[in-house]
N, C-alpha and C positions, 0 to 999 in steps of 0.2 A: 504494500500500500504506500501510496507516497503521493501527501498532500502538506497544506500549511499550518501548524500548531500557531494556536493562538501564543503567546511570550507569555501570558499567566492567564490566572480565573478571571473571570471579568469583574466578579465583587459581587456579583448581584445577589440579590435576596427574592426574587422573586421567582417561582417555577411557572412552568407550563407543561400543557400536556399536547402532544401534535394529534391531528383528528386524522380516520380512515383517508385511503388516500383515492379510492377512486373519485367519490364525491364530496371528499372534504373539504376543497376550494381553496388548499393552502399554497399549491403551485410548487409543491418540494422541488420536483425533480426536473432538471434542463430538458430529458427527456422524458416530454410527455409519456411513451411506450408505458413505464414505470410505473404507471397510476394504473392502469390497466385490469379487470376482473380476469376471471378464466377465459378459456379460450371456449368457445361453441363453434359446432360446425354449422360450414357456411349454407347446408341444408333447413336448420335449426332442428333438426332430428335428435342429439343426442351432444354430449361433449366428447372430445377424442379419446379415445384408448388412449392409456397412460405407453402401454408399447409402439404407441405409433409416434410417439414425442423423444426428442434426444434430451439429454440431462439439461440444457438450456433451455427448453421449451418449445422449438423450436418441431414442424411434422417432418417425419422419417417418411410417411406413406402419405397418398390424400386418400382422405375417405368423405364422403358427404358431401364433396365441392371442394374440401380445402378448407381451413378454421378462422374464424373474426373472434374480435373482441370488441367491446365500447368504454369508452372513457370521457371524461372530460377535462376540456381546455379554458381558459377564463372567456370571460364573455367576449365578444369584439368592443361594445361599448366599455369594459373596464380595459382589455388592451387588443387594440387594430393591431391590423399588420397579417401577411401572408407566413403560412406555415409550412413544411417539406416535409418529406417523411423518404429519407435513405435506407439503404438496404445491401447486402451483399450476398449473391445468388450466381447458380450456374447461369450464362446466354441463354434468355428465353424464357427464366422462371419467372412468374406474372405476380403481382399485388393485388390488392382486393381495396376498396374505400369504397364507402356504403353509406355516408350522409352528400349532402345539397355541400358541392362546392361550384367557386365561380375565379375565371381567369387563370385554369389551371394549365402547369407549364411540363413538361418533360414526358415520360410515361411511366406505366406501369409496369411493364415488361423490362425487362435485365437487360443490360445493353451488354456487347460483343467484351466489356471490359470485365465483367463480371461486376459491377456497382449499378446501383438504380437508382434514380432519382425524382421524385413527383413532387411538386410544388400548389400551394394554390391558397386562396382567398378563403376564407368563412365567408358568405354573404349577406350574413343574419346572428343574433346572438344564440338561435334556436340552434345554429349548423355547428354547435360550438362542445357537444355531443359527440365524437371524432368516433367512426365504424371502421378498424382499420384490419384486414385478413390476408393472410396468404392462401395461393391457390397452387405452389408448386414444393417441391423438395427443394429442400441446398439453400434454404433462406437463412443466414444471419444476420448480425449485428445491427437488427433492425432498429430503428431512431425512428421518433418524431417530437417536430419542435418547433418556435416559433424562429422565424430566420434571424430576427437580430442576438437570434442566443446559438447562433452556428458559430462563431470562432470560440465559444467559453466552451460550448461542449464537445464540437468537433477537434477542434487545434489545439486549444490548452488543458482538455480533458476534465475539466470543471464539471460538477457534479449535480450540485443544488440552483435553485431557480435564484436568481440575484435579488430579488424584492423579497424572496422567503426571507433569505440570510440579512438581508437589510432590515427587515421587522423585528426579528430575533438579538439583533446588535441594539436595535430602537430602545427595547423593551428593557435590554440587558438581562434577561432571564438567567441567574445565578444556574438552574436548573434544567432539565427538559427531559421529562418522564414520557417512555414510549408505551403506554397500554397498549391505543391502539395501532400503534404502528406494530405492533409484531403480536395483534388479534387477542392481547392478554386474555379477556374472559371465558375463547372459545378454540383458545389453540388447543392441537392436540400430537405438541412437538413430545418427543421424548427425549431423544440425546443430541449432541451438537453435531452430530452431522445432520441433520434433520432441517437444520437453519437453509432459508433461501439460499443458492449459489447467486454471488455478486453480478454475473453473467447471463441473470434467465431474463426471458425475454420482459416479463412483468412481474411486479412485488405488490401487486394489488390485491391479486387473485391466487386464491389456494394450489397448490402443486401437483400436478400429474405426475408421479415418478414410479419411474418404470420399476426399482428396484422395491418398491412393495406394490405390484399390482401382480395378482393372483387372477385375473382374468374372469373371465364369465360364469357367474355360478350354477350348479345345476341342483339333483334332487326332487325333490316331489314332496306335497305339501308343507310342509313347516319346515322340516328339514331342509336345510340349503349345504351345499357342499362345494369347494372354488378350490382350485390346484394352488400348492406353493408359490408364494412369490421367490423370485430367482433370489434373495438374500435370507431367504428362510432359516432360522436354525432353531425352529424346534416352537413347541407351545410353551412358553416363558414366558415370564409376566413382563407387561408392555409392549409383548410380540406386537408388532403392525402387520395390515395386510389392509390393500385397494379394493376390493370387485364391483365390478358391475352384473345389479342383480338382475336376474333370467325374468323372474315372473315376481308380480304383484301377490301378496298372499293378506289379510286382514284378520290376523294374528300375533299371541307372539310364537318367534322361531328361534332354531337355534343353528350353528355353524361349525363346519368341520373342515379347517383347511389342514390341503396334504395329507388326509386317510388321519387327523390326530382326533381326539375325542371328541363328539359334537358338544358344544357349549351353547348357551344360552345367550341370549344377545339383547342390551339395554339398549333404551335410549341415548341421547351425549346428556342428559341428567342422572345417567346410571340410574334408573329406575326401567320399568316392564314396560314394552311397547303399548299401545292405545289408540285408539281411535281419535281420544278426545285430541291426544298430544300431538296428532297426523302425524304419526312416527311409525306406522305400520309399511314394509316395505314396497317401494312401487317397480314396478318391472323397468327399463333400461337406463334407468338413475344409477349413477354411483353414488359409494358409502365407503367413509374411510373408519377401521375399526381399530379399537386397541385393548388388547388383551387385558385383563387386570386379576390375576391369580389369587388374591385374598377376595375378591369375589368370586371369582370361578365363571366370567363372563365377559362378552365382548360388550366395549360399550363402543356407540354407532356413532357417527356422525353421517346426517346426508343419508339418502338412498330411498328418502320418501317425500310427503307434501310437504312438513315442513320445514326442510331447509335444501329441499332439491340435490341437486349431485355435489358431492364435496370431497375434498382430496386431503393432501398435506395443509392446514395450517398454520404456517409461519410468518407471511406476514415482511416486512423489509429487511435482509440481513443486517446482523449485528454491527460486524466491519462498521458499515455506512453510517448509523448510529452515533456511533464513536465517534466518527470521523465529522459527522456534522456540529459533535460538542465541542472536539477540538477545534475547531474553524474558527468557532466562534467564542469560544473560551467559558463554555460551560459543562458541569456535570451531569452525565448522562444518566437516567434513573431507570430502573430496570424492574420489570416483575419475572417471580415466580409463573413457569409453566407449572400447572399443578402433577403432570403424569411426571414430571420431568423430577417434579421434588420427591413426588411419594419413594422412589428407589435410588433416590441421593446418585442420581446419572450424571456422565463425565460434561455435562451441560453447561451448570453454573462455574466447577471447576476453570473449562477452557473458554466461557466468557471472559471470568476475572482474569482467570490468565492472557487473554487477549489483549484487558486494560493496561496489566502491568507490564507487558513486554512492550507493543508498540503505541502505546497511550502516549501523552504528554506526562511526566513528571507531577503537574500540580494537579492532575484529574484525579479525581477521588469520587470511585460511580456506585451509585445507591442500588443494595440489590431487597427490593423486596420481597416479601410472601406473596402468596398469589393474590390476589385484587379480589379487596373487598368479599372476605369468606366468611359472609353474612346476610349477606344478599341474595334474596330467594324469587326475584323477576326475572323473566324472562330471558335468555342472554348471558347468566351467569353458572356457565356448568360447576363451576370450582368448588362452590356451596354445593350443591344436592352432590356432587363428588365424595365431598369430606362426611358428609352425612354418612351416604352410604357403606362408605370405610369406617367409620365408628359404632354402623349399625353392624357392621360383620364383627368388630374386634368384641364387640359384646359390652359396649360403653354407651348407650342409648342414641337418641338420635342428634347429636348434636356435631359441634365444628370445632370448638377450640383446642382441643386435645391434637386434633389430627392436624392442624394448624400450627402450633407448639412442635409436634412431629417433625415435619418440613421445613418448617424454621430456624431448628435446631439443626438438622441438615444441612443449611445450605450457610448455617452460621460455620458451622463446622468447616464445610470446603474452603468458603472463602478466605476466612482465618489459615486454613495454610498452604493457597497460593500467596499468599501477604506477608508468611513466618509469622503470622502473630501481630505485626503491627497494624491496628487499628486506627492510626491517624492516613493511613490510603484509602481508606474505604468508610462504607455505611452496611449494615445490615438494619433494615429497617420493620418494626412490628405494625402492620396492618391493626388501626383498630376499629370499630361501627360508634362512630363520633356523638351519637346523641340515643345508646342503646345501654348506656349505663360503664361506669369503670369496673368496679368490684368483680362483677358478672361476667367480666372476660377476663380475671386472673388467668385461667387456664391457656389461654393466648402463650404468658409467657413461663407457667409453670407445668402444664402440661400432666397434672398431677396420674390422671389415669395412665395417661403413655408411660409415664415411669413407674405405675406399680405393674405395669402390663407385662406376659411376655413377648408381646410381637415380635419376629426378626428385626433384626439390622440388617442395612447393608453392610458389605467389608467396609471395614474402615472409619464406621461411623459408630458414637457412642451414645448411651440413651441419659442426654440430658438436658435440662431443662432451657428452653429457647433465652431467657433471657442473661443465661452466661453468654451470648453469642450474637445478642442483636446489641448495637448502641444508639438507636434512635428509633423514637415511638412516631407513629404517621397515621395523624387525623384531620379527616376533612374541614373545610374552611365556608359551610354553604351557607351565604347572605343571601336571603330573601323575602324578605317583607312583603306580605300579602296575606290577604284575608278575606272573609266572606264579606265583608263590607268595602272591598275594594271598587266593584262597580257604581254604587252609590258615589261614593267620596269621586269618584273620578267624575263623574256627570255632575255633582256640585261643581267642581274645578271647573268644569270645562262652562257651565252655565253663566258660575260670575263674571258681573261687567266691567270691575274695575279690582285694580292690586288687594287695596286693604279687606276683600273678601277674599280673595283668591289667596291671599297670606293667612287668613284667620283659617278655613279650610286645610291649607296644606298641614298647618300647627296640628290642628285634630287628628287628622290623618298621622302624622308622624308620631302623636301621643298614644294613637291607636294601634299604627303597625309596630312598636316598640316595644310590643307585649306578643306580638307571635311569634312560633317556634323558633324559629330561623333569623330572631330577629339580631342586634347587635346585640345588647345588653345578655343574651340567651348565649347567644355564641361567648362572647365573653366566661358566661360561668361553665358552659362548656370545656372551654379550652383550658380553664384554670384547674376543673377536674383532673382534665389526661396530664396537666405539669405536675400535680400530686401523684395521680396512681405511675406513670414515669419514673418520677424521683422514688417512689415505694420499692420499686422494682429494681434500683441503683442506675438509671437510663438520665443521663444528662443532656440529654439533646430532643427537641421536639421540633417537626416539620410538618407540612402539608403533603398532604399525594393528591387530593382533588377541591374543585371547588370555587364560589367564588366568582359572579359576574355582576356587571353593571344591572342595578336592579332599575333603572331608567331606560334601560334599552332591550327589553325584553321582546319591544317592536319598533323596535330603528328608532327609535326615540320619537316614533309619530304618532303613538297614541294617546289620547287622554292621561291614562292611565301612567304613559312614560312620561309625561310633563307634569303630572301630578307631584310622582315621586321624583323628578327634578326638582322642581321646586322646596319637597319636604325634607331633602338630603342636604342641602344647604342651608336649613336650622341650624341655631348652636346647640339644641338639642340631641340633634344625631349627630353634629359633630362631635362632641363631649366624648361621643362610645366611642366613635372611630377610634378618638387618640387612646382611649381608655385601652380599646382593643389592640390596639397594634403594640401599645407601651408592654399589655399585660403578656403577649402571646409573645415577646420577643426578648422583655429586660428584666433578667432575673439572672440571681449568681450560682444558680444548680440548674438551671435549666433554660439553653441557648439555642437561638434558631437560625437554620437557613437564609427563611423570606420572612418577608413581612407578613401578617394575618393575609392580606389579600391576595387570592393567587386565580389563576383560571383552568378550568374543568380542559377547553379545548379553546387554543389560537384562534381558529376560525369559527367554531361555534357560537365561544362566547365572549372572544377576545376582540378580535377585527372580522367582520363576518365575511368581508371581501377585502384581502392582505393590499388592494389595488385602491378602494376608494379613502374617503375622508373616513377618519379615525372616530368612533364614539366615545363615549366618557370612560367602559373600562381601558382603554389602550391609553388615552390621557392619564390616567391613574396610572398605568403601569410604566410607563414611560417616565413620569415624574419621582417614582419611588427612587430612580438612578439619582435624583440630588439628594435622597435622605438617606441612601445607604450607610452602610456602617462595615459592609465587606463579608465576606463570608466567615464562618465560626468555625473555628475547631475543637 
């Protein structure tokens, strides 16, 4: 790898989190291609054979027409300008582009030098939607990008979109936590090779790889049965394996691959198939599965209604990560894959060791538990996971144990790629920020797992998570609002003159200062987690999520958002802010990162489009840079 190291940390206090990358709007990467979902054939019949794909992603065979994907590009009204899309292919091999272009220049077909090259116009912000597919073999190092970013990514090999990294320096974000860049709640990575290769065609979209796809299943009724995948060794816990299933069945089933014992087969909530959950299998879907030996069953992802065909899980490589923290001279925060943690895999290991060998010197990257293992909507397999490994070890139905488990784990590894020294690094304890302190002791005491006899892995010892983590991580959510928000906004919006619209806002902020979410709440909130912290001998406290402009909920144009403009700029709510920031940050046992305010996601709820006029959270975040105080050790 060989890029530019920031000279130090940038200082900053404040984190963020980067949003999905197909439709996140954050403009990562110079090459569009990048943003990218899976690949679908260009029939729309089915997605390709993992064996028809080379380990880039890249088709070995065409089946269906050839394969697209869709993505997006910013609008043309937030940035004009003509876009290309190069290629390197045998003479002859064709492209595919499948939206409304205009004034388009070169072709689609491989020219006699073996490069290709198509150019062309958006005509509309709707054509901004980009359908781009191949139709031949021998295609690689496919690109697409806006032309005045051809000599950054073409010639000097630059990586990231110049306005992302420009936002990012704006902000000065001491931090930059990847959930979902690398699908934290719904990966189903296991060990470190597993991680995207830097070279695949797209990081947006789940993985086809050949080396666990088992092919097409067969069987009769419930029973399903799929041949070895070519890196098979054996039915071990964590085994993977790809198939695409034969027939639809409205059941549950169970799975035999390579003649080994039929097993039983979960949802990706590791619970029984269902109707309700549309988890029951549908015929020419794929499903990507992973063994789990302490239950004795495959848990599924994909291969039915509700979550369509799905592959490898991973999400942006790690490298690139790094590589964007170093650029910009911030710490890169990491979650636990949960499969990854439950068997203490060589995963965490050769992340951190990734840090420490070609990292910068002052980076010190956060590694935490898996996200939010508490959390029982939709989206979050990590929970009903942990459950159900608590419910097999014979500890009831709960998560903190098995959380302390994995934590303990991965405190373990990291500590000794480090030898021990703790000022490189973070291990950081997940906790559910307004569900109680006491209640989640087991978080760092793990008391069941230590009286338990569960295995260990080699190498690892059964103790309690908080010899091993040095920072506690709770969310930071301000959000004032209530059932009387609509009222109070139609008053605002009704009065004719200031000294009503001022006496209004007053009520209003007397009133939103008493819900959940409000400052003064967060406040006693936060001062909880610095006690149960400090109880636990944890001297450091951070945010992992959280935290946006409660004015701009809608572009700052509604009622509703001028309301609570107005009421945020009392000295009433100002009072907490400072109260809050002073309380979450200055204390001499317990020292923080960022300031109280932090954002869930850059573009969701930071800057919504990285291109236009900035709202109030990104004013805020931006200005934190003259009150810093530097980063804490």
């Amino acid at each position: 790898m060989s890029f530019a190291f920031a000279a130090q940390h940038n200082k900053g206090r404040l984190q963020v989190n980067l949003n999905f990358l197909q439709v996140g709007g954050e403009d990562m990467f110079l090459n569009q291609m990048k943003n990218a979902q899976a690949w679908t054939l260009s029939d729309n019949t089915a997605q390709p054979e993992p064996s028809t794909l080379n380990s880039d992603g890249y088709p070995t065979s065409i089946v269906g027409g050839g394969v697209y994907s869709v993505f997006f590009v910013p609008k043309q009204s937030a940035r004009s300008g003509r876009y290309a899309m190069t290629w390197d292919a045998p003479p002859g091999a064709v492209m595919f582009v499948g939206m409304a272009v205009s004034n388009a220049t070169g072709s689609l077909t491989t020219s006699a030098s073996g490069h290709g090259r198509y150019e062309w116009l958006p005509p509309d912000d709707a054509s901004c939607r980009f359908s781009i597919g191949i139709k031949s073999v021998g295609v690689d190092n496919l690109r697409v990008f806006h032309v005045d970013d051809e000599d950054d990514l073409v010639n000097k090999g630059y990586v990231f979109g110049t306005r992302f990294k420009q936002r990012l320096v704006e902000a000065n974000f001491g931090r930059i936590r990847f959930l979902n860049s690398q699908v934290g709640n719904t990966t189903n990575v296991v060990e470190w090779k597993d991680r995207k290769p830097l070279s695949y065609v797209y990081y947006g979209g789940y993985e086809n790889r050949a080396e666990y796809y088992g092919g097409v299943t067969a069987g009769s009724g419930s029973a399903f049965t799929v041949n070895a995948p070519p890196t098979w060794s054996g039915l071990v816990d964590k085994a993977r394996v790809m198939v695409k299933i034969d027939r639809s069945y409205s059941g549950g089933i169970t799975l035999s691959v390579g003649g080994t014992a039929a097993k039983n087969v979960l949802n990706a909530y590791s619970s029984a198939l269902s109707e309700a959950g549309n988890s029951y299998v549908v015929g020419g879907r794929f499903a990507f599965l992973v063994y789990d030996a302490e239950l004795g069953s495959w848990i599924k992802q994909g291969g039915d209604v509700a979550m369509g065909s799905q592959g490898l899980g991973n999400g942006i490589p790690p490298e690139l990560l790094m590589q964007l923290c170093a650029e910009v001279g911030a710490d890169p925060h990491y979650v636990l894959p949960p499969f990854a943690g439950d068997i203490a895999s060589d995963y965490i290991p050769s992340l951190a060791a990734l840090h420490r060998d070609v990292g910068p010197s002052w980076m010190r990257p956060v590694f935490e538990g898996p996200n939010e293992t508490f959390n029982t909507f939709a989206g979050f397999y990590q929970t009903a996971y942990a459950v159900a490994k608590e419910t097999a070890y014979g500890w009831g139905a709960g998560y903190y144990n098995w959380y302390c488990k994995v934590l303990s784990y991965m405190g373990q590894q990291v500590s000794a790629v480090y030898s021990g020294d703790r000022s490189k690094y973070f291990v950081a304890c997940g906790v559910q920020t307004n569900g109680g302190t006491d209640i989640q002791d087991d978080r760092m005491l793990g008391t069941k797992w230590l009286a338990s006899d569960v295995p260990l892995p080699p190498g690892m010892l059964r103790q309690a998570a908080k010899l091993w983590v040095n920072e506690v991580a709770c969310a930071q959510y301000y959000s004032p609002g209530g059932p009387n928000d609509a009222s109070y906004a139609a008053s605002f919006a009704a009065a004719t003159n200031d000294p009503d619209r001022a006496a209004i806002a007053i009520q209003y902020a007397q009133s939103a200062l008493t819900y959940t979410y409000s400052l003064p709440n967060t406040i006693n909130m936060q001062a909880a987690w610095k006690a149960w912290a400090v109880k636990h001998g944890i001297k450091r406290l951070c945010g992992y999520e959280g935290g946006w402009s409660p004015d701009y909920r809608d572009g700052g144009n509604s009622d509703l958002d001028r309301l609570k403009a107005a009421s945020k700029r009392l000295d009433i709510v100002g009072s907490y802010t400072v109260q809050n920031i002073a309380g979450f940050s200055s204390t001499t046992r317990v020292t923080l990162l960022q300031t109280t305010r932090r954002c869930f996601s850059l573009a969701a709820t930071c800057i919504p489009d990285i291109r236009a006029t900035r709202g109030p959270c990104w004013r805020t975040s931006t200005s934190q840079r003259l009150a810093r105080s530097g980063r804490q050790s």
